[in-house]
C-alpha positions in Angstrom: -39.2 -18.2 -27.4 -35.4 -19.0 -26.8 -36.2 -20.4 -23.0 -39.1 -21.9 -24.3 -36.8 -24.0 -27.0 -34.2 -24.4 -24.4 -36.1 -26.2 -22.1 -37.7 -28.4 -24.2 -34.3 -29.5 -25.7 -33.5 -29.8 -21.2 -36.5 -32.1 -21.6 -35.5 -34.1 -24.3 -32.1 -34.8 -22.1 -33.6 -35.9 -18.8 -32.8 -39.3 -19.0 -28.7 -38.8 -19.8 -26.4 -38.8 -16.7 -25.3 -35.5 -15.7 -21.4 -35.1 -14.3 -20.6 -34.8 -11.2 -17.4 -33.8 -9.3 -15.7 -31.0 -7.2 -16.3 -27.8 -10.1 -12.6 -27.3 -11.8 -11.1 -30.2 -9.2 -11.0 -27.6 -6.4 -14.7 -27.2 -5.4 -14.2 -23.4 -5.8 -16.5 -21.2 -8.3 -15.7 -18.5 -10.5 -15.4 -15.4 -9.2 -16.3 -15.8 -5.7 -19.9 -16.6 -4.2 -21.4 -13.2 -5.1 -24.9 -13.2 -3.5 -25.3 -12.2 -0.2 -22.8 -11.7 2.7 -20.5 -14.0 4.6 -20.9 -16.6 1.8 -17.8 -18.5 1.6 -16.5 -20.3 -1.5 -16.0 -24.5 -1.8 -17.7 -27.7 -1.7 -19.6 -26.6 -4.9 -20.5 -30.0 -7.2 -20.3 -28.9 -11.2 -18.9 -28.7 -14.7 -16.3 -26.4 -16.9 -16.6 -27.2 -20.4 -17.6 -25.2 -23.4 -16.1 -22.5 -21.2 -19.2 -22.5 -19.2 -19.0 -23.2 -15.8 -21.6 -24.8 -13.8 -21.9 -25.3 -10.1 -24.5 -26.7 -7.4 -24.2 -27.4 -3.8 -25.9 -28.2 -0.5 -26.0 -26.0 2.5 -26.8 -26.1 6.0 -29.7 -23.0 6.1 -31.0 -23.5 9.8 -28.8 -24.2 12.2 -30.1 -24.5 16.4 -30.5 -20.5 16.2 -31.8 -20.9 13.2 -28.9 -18.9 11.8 -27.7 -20.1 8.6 -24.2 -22.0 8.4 -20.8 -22.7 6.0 -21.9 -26.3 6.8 -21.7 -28.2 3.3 -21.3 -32.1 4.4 -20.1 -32.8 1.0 -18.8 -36.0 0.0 -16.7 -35.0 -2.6 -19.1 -36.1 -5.7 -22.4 -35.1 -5.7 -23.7 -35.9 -2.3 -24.9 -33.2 0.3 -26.3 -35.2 3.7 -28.0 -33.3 6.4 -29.5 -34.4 9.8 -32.5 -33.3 11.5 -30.8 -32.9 14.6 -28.6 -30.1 12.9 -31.1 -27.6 13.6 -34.0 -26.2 13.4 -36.5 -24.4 10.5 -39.5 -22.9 10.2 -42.5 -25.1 8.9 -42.6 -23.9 5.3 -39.1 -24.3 5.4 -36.3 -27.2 4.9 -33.3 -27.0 6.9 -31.0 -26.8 3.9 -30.4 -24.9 0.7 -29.2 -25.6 -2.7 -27.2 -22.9 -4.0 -26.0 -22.8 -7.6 -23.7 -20.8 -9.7 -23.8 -19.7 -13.9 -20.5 -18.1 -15.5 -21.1 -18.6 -19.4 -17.5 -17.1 -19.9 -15.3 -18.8 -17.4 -12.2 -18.0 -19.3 -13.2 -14.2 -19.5 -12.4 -14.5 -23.3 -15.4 -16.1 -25.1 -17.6 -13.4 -24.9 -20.5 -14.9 -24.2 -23.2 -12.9 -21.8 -25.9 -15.2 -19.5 -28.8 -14.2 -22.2 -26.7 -16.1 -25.0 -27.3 -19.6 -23.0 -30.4 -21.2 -22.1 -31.0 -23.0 -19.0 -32.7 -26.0 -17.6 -33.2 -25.9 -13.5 -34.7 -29.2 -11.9 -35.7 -29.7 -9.0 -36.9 -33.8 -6.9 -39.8 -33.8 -4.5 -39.6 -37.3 -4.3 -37.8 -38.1 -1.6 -36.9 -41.5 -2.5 -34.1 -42.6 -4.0 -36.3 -42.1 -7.4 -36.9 -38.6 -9.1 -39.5 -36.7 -9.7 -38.9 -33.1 -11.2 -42.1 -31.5 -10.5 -40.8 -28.0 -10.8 -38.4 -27.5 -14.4 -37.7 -24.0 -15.8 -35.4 -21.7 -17.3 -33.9 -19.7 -13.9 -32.3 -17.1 -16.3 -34.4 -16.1 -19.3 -37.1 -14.7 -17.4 -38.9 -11.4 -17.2 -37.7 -9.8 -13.5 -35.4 -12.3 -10.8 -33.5 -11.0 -7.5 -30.6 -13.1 -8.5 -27.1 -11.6 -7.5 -25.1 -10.8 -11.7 -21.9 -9.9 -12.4 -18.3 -10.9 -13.9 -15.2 -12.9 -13.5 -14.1 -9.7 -11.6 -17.0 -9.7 -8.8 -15.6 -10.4 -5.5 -17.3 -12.3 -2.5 -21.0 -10.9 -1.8 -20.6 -8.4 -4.2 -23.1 -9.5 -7.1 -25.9 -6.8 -8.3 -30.0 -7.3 -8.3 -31.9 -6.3 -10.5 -34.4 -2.8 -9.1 -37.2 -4.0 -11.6 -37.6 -5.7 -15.0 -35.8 -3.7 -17.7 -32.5 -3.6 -15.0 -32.5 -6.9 -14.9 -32.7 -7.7 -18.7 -30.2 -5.4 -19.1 -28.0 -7.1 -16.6 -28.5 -10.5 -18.1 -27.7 -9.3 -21.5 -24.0 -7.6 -19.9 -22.9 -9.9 -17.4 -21.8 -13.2 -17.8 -22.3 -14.8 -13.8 -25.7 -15.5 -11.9 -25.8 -17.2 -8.5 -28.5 -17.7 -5.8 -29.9 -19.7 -3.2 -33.4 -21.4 -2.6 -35.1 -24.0 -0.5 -37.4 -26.4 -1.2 -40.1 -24.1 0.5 -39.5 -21.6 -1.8 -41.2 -23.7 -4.5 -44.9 -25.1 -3.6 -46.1 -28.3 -4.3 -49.5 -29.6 -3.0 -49.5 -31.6 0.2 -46.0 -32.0 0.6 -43.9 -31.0 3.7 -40.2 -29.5 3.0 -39.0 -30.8 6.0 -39.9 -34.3 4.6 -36.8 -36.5 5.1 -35.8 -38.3 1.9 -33.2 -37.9 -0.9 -33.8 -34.7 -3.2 -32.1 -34.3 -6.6 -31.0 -30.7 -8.0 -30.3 -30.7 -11.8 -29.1 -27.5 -13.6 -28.1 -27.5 -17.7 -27.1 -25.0 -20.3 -27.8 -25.2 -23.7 -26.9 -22.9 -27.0 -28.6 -23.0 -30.0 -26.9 -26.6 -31.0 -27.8 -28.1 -28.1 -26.1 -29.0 -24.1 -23.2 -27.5 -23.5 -22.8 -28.0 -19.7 -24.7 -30.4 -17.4 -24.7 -31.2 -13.4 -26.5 -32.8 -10.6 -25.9 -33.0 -7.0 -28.5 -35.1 -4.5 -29.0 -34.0 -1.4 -29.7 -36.3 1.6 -32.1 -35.4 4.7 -32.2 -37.5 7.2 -33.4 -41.0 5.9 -34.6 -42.2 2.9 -37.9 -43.6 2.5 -38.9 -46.3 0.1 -40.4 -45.6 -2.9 -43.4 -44.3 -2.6 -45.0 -41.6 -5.3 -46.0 -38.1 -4.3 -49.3 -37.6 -2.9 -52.0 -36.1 -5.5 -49.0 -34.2 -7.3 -49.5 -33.2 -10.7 -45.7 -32.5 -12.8 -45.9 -28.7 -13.3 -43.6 -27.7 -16.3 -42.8 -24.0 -15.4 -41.6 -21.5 -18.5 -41.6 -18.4 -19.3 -44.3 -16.6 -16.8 -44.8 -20.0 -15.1 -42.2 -19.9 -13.0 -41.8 -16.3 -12.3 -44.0 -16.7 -8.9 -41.3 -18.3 -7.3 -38.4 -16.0 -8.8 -38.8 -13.0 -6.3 -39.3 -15.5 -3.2 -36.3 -16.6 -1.6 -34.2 -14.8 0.7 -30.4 -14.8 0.6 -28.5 -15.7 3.7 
């Protein structure tokens, strides 16, 4: 029920203006970029307030080999621009990522564990300068999820998954970081192409049981921006709970 309340109150928020900057000034997350291997740290967009940190960024996925790449092209706010001439992804897949990062005790004195928060993850298939979040949900507060979890004290690539449903709600309720990376192929939506060039918004919140804590958005930019035209026979899907859950196990960390 607490997801369920949590994105509702996200809902009820949509329309305020989220912060955006380099997270702490620096563009570096705490601890490190856990998930995967030969993730480097930086160029991260976010919040620290409320002693909850909150961080989203860009990334080059497909380069020519179709290797991924450090590659942020960050501006420095909230902008991540990519260029279809930068390489090369399959056809259910966009050539970028949009990684993002949860410490709900960035201090490591509040205390607070990642199933004490919940979460509001957005996510713009219109590639217009406009926004349309057909896919909203609670990343966190789900049944199972392969995110990487740990602590302030998690070094580079060393987060944990979960091996199944009760590991992972034990590792939400006793760690206080979660980080991962998708692409827009990750997430269907009917008729539309992921390699579609356009303007895509990421949104991610956190919310306790008096409302936000911690808000931020990054846009990322691929190739050019079309004008405004709506999404083709797309109906908003408002993913909670089990809704979103298809989507959870799906992408692959690089």
């Amino acid at each position: 029920m607490k997801y369920l309340i949590g994105t509702i109150a996200g809902l009820c928020l949509m329309g305020s203006a989220a912060m955006a900057t380099p997270v702490n000034g620096t563009g570096y997350v705490t601890p490190d970029v856990i998930f995967g291997s030969g993730n480097t740290n930086g160029s991260f967009t976010g919040v620290t307030t409320n002693n909850v940190e909150l961080g989203l960024r860009g990334k080059l996925r497909y380069n020519a080999s179709g290797a991924p790449e450090t590659t942020f092209n960050y501006d420095g706010d909230k902008t991540y621009t990519f260029q279809p001439s930068d390489g090369t992804a399959p056809g259910n897949r966009s050539l970028f990522n949009f990684e993002w990062t949860i410490n709900t005790d960035f201090s490591g004195q509040g205390g607070l564990n990642l199933n004490d928060l919940t979460y509001l993850f957005e996510i713009d298939y219109d590639p217009t300068i406009g926004t349309d979040f057909v896919w909203a949900f609670d990343p966190v507060n789900v049944p199972n999820a392969d995110h990487a979890i740990g602590t302030n004290s998690t070094g580079n690539g060393g987060g944990v998954n979960a091996t199944d449903s009760a590991d992972y709600q034990e590792l939400i309720a006793n760690n206080n970081v979660a980080q991962n990376s998708w692409n827009l192929g990750f997430f269907p939506v009917f008729d539309f192409d992921p390699q579609t060039e356009g303007m895509f918004t990421i949104n991610l919140s956190a919310f306790s049981s008096n409302g936000q804590v911690a808000s931020t958005s990054i846009d990322i930019i691929y190739g050019d921006v079309p004008a405004a035209v709506p999404l083709p026979a797309t109906l908003p899907l408002l993913f909670i709970a089990l809704g979103g859950m298809g989507v959870m196990t799906r992408r692959r960390r690089s």
